[in-house]
ROSE-4610 file (N, C-alpha, C; in Angstrom, 1 decimal, always signed):
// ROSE-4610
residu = [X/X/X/X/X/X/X/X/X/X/X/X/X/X/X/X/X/X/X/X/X/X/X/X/X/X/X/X/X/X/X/X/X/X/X/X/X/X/X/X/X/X/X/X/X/X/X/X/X/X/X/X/X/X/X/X/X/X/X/X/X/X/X/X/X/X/X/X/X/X/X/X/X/X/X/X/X/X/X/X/X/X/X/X/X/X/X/X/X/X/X/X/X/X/X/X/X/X/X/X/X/X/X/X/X/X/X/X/X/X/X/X/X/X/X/X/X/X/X/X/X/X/X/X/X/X/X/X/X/X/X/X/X/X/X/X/X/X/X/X/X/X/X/X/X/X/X/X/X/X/X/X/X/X/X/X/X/X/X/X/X/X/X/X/X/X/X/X/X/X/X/X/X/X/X/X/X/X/X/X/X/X/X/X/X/X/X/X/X/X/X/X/X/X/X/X/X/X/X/X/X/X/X/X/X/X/X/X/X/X/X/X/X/X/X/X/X/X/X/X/X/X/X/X/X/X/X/X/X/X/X/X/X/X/X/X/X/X/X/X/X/X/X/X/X/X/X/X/X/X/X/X/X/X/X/X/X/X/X/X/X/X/X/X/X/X/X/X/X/X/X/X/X/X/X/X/X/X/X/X/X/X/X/X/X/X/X/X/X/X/X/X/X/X/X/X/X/X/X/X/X/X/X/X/X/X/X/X/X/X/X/X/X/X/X/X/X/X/X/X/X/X/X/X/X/X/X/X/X/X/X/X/X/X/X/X/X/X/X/X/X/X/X/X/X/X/X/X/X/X/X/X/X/X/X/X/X/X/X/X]
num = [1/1/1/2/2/2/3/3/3/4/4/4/5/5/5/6/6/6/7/7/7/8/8/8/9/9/9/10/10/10/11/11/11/12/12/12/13/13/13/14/14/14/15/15/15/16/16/16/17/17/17/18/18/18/19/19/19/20/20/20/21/21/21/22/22/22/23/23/23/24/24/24/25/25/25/26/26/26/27/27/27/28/28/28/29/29/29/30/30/30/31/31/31/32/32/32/33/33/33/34/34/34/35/35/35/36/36/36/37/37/37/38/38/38/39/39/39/40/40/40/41/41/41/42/42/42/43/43/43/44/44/44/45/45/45/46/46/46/47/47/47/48/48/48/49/49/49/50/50/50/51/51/51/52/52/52/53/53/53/54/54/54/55/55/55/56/56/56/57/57/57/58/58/58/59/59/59/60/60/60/61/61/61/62/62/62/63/63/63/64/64/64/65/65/65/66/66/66/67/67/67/68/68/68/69/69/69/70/70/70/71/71/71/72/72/72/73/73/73/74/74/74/75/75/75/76/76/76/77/77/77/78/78/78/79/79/79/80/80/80/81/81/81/82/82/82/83/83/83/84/84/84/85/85/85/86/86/86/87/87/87/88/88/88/89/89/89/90/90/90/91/91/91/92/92/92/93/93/93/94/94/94/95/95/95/96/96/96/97/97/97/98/98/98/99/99/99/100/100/100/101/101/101/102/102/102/103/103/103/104/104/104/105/105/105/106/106/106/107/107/107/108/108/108/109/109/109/110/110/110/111/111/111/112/112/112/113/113/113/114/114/114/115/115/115/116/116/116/117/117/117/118/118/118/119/119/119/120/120/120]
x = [+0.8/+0.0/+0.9/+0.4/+1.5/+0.4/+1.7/+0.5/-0.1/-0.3/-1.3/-1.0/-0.3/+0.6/+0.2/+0.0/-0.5/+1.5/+2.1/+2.7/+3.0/+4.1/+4.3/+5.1/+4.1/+4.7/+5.2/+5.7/+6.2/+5.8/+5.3/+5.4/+5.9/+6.2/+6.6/+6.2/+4.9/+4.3/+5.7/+6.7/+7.6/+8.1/+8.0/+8.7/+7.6/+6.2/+5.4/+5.3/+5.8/+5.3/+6.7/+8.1/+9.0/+8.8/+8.3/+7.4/+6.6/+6.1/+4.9/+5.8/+6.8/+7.4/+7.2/+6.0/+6.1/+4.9/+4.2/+2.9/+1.7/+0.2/-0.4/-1.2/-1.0/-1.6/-1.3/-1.0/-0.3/-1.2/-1.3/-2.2/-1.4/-1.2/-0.6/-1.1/-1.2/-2.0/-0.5/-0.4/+0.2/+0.5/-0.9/-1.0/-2.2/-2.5/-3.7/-3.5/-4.9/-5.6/-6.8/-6.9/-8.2/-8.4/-9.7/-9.8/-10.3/-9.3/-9.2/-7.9/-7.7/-6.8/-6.2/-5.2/-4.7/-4.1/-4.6/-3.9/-3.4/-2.5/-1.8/-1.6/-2.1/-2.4/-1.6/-0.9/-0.4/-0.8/-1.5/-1.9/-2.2/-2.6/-3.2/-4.1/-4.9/-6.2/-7.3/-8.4/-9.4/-9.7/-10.1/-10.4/-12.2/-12.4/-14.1/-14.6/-16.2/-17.2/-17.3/-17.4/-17.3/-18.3/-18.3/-19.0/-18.7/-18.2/-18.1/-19.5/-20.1/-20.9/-21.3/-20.5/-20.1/-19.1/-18.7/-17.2/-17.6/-17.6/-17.2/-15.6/-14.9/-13.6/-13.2/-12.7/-12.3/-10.8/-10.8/-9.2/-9.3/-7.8/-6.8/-5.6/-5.7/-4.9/-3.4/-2.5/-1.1/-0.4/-0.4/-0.1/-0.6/-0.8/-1.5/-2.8/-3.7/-5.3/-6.1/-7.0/-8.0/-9.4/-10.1/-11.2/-12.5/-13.1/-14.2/-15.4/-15.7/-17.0/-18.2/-19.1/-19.4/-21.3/-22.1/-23.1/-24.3/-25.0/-25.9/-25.4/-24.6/-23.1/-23.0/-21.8/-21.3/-19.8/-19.4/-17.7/-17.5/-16.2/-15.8/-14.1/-13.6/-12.1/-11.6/-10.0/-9.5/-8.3/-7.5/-6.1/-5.1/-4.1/-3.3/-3.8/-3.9/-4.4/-6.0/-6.6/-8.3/-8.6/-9.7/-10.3/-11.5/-12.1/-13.1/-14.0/-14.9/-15.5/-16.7/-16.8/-17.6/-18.6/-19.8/-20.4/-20.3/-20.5/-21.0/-22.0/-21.8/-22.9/-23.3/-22.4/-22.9/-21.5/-22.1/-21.7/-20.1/-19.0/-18.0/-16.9/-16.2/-15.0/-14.1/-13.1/-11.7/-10.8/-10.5/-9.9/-8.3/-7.3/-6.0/-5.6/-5.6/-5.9/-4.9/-4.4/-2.7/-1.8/-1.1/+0.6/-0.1/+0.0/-0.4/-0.9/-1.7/-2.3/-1.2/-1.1/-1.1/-2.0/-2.7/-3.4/-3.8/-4.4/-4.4/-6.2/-6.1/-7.5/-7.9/-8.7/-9.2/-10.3/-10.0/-11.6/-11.4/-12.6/-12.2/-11.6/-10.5/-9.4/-10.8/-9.9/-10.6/-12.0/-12.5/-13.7/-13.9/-15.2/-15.6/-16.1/-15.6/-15.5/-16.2/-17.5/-17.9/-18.1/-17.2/-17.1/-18.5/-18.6/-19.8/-19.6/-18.1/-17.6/-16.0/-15.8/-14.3/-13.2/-12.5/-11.0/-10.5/-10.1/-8.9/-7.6]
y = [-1.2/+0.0/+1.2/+1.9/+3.6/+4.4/+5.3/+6.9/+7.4/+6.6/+7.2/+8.7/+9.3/+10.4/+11.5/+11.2/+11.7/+12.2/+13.4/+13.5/+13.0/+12.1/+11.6/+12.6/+12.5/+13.9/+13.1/+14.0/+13.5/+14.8/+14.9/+16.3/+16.1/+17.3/+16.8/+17.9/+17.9/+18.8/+19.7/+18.7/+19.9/+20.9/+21.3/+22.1/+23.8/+23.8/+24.4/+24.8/+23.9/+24.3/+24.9/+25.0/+25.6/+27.4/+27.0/+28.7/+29.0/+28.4/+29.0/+29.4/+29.2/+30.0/+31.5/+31.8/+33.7/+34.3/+33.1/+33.5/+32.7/+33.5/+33.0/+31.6/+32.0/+31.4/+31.0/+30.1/+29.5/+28.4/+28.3/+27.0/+27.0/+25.7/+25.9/+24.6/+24.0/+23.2/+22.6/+20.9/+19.6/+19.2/+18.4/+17.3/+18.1/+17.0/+17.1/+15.7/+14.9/+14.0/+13.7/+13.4/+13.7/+15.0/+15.4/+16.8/+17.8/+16.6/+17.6/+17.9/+18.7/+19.0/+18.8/+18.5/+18.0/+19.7/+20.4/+21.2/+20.9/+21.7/+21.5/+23.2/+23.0/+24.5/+24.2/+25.6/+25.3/+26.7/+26.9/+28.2/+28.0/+29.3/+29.1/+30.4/+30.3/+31.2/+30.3/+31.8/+31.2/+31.6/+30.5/+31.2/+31.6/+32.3/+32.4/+31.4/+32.0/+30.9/+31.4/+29.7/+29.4/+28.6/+28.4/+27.4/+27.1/+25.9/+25.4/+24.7/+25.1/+24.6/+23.3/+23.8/+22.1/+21.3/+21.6/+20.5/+19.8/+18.8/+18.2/+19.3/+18.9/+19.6/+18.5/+17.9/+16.8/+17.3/+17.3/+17.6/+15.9/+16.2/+15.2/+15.8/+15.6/+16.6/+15.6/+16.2/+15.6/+16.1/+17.5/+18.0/+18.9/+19.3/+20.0/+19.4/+20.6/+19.9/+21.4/+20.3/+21.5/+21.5/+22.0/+22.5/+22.6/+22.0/+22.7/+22.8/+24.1/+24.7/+24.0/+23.2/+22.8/+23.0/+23.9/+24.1/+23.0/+23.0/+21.7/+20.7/+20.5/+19.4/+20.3/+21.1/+21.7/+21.6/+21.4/+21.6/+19.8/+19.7/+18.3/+19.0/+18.3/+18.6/+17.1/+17.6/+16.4/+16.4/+15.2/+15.2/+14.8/+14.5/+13.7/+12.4/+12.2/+10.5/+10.9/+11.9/+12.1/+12.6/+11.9/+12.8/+12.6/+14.1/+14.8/+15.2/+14.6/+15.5/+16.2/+18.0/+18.9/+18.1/+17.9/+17.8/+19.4/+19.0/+20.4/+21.2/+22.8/+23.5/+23.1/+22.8/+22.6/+24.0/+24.7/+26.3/+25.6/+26.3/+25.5/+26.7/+26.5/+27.1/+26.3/+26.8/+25.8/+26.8/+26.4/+27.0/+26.0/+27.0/+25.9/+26.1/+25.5/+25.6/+25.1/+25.4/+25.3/+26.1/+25.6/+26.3/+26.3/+25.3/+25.5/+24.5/+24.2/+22.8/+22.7/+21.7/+21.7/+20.3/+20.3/+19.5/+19.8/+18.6/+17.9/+18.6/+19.1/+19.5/+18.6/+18.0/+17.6/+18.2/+18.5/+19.1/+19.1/+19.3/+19.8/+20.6/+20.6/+21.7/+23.2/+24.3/+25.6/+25.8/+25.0/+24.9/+26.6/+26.5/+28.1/+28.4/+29.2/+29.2/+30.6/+30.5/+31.8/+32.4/+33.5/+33.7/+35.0/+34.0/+34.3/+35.5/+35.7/+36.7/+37.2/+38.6/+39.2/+38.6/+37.8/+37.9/+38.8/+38.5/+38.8/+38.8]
z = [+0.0/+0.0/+0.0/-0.5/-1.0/-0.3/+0.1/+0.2/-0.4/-1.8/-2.9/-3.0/-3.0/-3.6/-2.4/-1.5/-0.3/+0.5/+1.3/+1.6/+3.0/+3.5/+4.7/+5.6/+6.7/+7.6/+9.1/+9.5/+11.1/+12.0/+12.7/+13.8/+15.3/+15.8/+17.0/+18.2/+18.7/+19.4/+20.5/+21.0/+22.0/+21.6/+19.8/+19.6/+19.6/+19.5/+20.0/+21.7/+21.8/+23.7/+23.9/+23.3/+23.5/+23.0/+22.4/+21.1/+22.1/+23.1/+23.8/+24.8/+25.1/+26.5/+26.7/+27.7/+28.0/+27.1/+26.7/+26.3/+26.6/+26.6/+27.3/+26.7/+25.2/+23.9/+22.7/+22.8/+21.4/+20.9/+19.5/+18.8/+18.0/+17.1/+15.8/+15.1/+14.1/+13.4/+13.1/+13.8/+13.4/+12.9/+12.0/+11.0/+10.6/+9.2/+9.0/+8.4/+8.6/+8.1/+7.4/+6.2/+5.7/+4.9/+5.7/+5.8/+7.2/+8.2/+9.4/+9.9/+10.7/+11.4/+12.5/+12.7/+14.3/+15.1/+15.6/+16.4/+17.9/+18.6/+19.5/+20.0/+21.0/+21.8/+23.5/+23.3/+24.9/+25.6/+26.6/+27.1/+28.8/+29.6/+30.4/+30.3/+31.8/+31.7/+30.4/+30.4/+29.8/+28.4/+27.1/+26.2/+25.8/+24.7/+25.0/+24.5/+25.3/+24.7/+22.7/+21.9/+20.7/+20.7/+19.0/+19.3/+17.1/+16.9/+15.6/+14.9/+13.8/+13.5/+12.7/+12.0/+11.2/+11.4/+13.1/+12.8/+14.5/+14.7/+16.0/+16.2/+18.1/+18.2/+19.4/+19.3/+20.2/+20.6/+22.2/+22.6/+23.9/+23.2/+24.3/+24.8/+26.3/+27.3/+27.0/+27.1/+27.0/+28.3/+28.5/+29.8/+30.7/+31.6/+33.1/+33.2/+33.2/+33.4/+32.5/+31.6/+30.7/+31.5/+31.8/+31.6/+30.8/+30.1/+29.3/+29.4/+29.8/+29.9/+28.5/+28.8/+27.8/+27.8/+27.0/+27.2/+27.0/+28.2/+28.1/+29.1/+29.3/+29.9/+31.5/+31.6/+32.0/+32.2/+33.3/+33.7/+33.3/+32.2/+31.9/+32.4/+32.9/+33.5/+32.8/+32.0/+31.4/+31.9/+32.5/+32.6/+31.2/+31.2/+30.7/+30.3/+29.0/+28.3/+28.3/+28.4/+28.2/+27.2/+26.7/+25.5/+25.7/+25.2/+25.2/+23.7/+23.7/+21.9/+22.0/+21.7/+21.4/+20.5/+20.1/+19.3/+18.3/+17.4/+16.0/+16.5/+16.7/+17.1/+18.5/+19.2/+20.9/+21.2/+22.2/+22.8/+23.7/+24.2/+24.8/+24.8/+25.9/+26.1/+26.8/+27.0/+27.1/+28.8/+29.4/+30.4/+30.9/+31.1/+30.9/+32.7/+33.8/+35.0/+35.4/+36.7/+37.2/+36.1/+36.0/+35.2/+34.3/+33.4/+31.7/+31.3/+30.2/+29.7/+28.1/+28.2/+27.1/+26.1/+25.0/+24.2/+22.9/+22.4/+21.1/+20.5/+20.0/+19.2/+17.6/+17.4/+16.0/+15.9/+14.4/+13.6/+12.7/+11.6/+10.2/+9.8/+9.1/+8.9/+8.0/+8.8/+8.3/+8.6/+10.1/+10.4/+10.8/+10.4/+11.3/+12.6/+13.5/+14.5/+14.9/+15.6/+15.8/+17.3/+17.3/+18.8/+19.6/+20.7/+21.6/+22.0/+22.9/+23.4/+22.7/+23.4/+22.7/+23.1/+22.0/+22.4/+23.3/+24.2/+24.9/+25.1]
């Protein structure tokens, strides 16, 4: 089996969380597979309420502890090795608690993302 002309990638998330030193917010997009996206965000504090319409957003914590405010649900707290999936069009925010979180986001690449409240 071939990659069917598909490009073979390798990533390696530490080099992001080194980029994130002294800031509060960093994302940067991984991989992609398909036609989604693997991002890798390292931050603390809180981001706003969002909410993606056409994309599920599934995170897996790698390091500290995430948070997500999830509407309908409420407080889902993830450690290290957890994953979590927003449904499409379900309301949610993300909070990075103690030092810093750092984790794994999937979605459809270039999903739209419409914010509830202002960037900060």
């Amino acid at each position: 089996m071939g990659d069917r002309g598909r490009k073979v990638t390798q990533a390696d998330w530490h080099g992001t969380v080194r980029r994130a030193a002294g800031q509060a917010y960093l994302n940067e997009e991984l991989a992609q597979t398909n036609n989604h996206a693997v991002n890798v965000s390292v931050f603390q504090g809180q981001y706003p309420w969002h909410v993606h319409p056409d994309s599920d957003e599934t995170f897996a914590v790698l390091e500290g502890k995430l948070v997500l405010d999830v509407d309908g649900k409420g407080e889902v707290t993830l450690r290290p090795g957890q994953v979590y999936t927003v449904p499409a069009g379900v309301k949610h925010r993300s909070r990075g608690e103690e030092d810093r979180t750092v984790n794994l986001s999937f979605g459809v690449k270039n999903r739209e993302t419409i914010f509830l409240e202002e960037l900060k």
